[in-house]
C-alpha positions as CSV (number, residue, x, y, z in Angstrom):
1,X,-12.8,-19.9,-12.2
2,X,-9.7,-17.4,-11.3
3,X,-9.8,-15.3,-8.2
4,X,-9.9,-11.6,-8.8
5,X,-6.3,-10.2,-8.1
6,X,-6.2,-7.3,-5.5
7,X,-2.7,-5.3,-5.8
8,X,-1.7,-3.3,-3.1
9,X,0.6,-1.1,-3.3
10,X,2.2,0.6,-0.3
11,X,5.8,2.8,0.2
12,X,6.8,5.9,1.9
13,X,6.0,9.0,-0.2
14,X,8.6,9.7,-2.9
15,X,9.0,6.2,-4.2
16,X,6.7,6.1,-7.0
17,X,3.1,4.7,-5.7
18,X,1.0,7.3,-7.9
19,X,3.0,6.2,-11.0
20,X,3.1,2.7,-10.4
21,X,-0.7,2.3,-9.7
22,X,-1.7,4.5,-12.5
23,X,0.6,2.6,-14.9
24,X,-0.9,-0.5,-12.8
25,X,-4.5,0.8,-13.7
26,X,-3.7,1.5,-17.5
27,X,-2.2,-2.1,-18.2
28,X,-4.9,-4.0,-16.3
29,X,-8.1,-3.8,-18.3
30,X,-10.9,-4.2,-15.7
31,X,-9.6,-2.9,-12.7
32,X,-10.5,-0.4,-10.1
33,X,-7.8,2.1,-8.7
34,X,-9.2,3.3,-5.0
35,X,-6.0,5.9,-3.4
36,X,-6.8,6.0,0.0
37,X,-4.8,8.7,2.6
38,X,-6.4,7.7,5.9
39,X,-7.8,10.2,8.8
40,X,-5.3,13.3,9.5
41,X,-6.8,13.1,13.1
42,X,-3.7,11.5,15.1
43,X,-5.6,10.9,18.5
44,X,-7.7,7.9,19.8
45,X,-10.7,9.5,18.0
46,X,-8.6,9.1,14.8
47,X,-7.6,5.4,15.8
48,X,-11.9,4.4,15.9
49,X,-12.1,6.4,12.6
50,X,-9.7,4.1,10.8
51,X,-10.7,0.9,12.3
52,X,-14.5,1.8,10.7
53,X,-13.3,3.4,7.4
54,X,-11.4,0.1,7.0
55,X,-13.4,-2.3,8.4
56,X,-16.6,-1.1,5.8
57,X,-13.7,-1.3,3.2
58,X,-12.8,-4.9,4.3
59,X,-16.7,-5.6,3.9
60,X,-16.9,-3.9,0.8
61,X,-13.9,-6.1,-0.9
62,X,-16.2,-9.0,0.3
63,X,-18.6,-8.3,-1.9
64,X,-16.5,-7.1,-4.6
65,X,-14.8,-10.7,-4.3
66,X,-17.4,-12.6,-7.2
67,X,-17.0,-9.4,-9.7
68,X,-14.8,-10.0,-12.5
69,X,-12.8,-6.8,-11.3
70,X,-8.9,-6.3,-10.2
71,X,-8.5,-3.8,-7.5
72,X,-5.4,-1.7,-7.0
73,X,-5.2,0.2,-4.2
74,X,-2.4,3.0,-3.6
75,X,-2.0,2.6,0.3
76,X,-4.6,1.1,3.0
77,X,-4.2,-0.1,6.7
78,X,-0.1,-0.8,6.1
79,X,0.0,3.2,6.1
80,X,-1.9,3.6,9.3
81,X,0.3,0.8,11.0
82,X,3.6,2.7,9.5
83,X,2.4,5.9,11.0
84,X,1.5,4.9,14.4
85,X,4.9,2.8,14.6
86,X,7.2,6.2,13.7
87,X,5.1,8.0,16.2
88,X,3.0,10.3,13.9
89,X,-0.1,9.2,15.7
90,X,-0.7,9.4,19.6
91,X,-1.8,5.6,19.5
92,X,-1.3,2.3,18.9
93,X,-2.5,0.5,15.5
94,X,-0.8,-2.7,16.0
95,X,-4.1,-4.4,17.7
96,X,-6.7,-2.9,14.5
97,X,-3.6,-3.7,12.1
98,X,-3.0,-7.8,13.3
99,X,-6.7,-7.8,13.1
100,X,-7.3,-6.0,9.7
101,X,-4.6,-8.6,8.5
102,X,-6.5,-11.6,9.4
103,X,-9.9,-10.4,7.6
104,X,-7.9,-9.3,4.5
105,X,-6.0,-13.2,4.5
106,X,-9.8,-14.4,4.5
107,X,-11.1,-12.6,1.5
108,X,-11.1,-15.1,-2.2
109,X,-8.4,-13.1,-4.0
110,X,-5.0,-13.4,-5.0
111,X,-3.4,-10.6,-2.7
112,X,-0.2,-9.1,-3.8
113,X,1.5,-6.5,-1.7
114,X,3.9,-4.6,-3.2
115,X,6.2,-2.9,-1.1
116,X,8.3,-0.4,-2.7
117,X,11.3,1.5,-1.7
118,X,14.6,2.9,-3.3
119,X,18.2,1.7,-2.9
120,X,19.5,4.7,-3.3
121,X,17.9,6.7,-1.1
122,X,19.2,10.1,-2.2
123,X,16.6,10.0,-4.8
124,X,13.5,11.1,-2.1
125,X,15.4,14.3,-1.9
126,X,14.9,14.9,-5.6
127,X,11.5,13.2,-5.7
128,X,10.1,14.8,-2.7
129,X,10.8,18.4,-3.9
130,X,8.4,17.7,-7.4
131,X,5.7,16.2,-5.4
132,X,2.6,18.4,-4.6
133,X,0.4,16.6,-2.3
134,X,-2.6,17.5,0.3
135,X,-1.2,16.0,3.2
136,X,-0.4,15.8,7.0
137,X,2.5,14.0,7.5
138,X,5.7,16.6,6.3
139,X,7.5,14.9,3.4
140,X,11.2,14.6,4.4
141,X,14.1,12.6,2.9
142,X,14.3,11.1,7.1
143,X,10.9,10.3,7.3
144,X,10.8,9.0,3.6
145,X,13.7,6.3,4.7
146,X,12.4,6.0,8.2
147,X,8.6,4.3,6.5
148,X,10.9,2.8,4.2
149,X,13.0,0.3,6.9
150,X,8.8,-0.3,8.8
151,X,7.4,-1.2,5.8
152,X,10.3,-3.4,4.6
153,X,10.2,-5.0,8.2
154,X,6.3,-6.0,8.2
155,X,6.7,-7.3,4.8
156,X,9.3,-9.9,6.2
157,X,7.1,-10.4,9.3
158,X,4.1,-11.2,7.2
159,X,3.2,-15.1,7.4
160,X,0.0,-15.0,5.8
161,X,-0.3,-17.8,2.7
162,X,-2.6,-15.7,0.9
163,X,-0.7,-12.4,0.5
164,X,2.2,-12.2,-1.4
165,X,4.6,-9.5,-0.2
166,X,6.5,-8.7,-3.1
167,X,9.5,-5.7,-2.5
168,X,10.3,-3.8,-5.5
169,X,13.2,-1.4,-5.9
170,X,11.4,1.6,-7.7
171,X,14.7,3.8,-9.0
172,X,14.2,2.8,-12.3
173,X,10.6,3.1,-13.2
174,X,10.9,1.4,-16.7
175,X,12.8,-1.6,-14.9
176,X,10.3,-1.8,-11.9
177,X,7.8,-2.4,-14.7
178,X,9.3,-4.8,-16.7
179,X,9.1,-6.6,-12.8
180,X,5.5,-6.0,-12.0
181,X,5.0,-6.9,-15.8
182,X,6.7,-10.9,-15.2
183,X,4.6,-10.9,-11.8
184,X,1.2,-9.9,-12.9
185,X,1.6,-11.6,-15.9
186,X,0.4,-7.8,-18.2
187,X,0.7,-8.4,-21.7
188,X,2.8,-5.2,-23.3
């Protein structure tokens, strides 16, 4: 039998996530899409409240592991860890993160981690201005680039066989696409 396939898909806000995993979630018939934004508490209190929230979500994906289902999620502990590393939280994540990572390597499915992020970088300023979010991180062009060049770094840092970081240039929707199309194999 074939694993389930959990896609993750994680960027700085402006690249695309909310298109990609809704075109992600129209293309893949049985699959889940969970969007996940994390605790807008920065302080230590905040740093307990994600280690629970995705430590009961780590436990949840083992029991979702023997359900014929595909999960997509649009961001989950990679955000926290980008936040904390820019400074936008008054804590450290790295110790929950390295630990998160070794539960999530453990779970039966074939993990893809897309990380997306633009080459020309110009476009956040164009993008950020039509996007209308609930959030508490301010959407910059700086910031935008700044999460760009973390997550683009942990990707390359990540040695863990059963996640496959995958980057994924997202100024062309149509041809970022035809990409995820080839890698997930989704029959057009």
């Amino acid at each position: 039998m074939s694993k389930n396939r959990m896609i993750i898909v994680e960027g700085p806000q402006g690249t695309g996530k909310s298109s990609l995993t809704n075109y992600l979630r129209d293309n893949i018939p049985s699959s889940n899409l969970y969007r996940l934004s994390g605790s807008k508490d920065k302080t230590l209190t905040g740093k307990e409240v994600s280690r629970n929230m995705y430590n009961a979500l780590l436990n949840y994906l083992k029991e979702m592991q023997n359900i014929p289902m595909d999960l997509i999620f649009d961001r989950t502990f990679f955000s926290e860890e980008v936040y904390a590393r820019l400074g936008y939280k008054d804590y450290s994540f790295t110790d929950v993160y390295n630990n998160l990572l070794k539960t999530l390597n453990t779970i039966n499915y074939d993990i893809y981690l897309f990380l997306l992020y633009l080459e020309n970088t110009a476009l956040y300023q164009t993008r950020l201005k039509r996007d209308n979010h609930h959030n508490y991180q301010s959407f910059s062009e700086e910031n935008s680039i700044s999460q760009q060049n973390i997550y683009l770094e942990m990707g390359e840092n990540l040695q863990n066989s059963n996640i496959q970081v995958i980057p994924l240039a997202m100024d062309d929707f149509n041809e970022a696409y035809t990409q995820i199309n080839r890698i997930l194999r989704i029959k057009q």
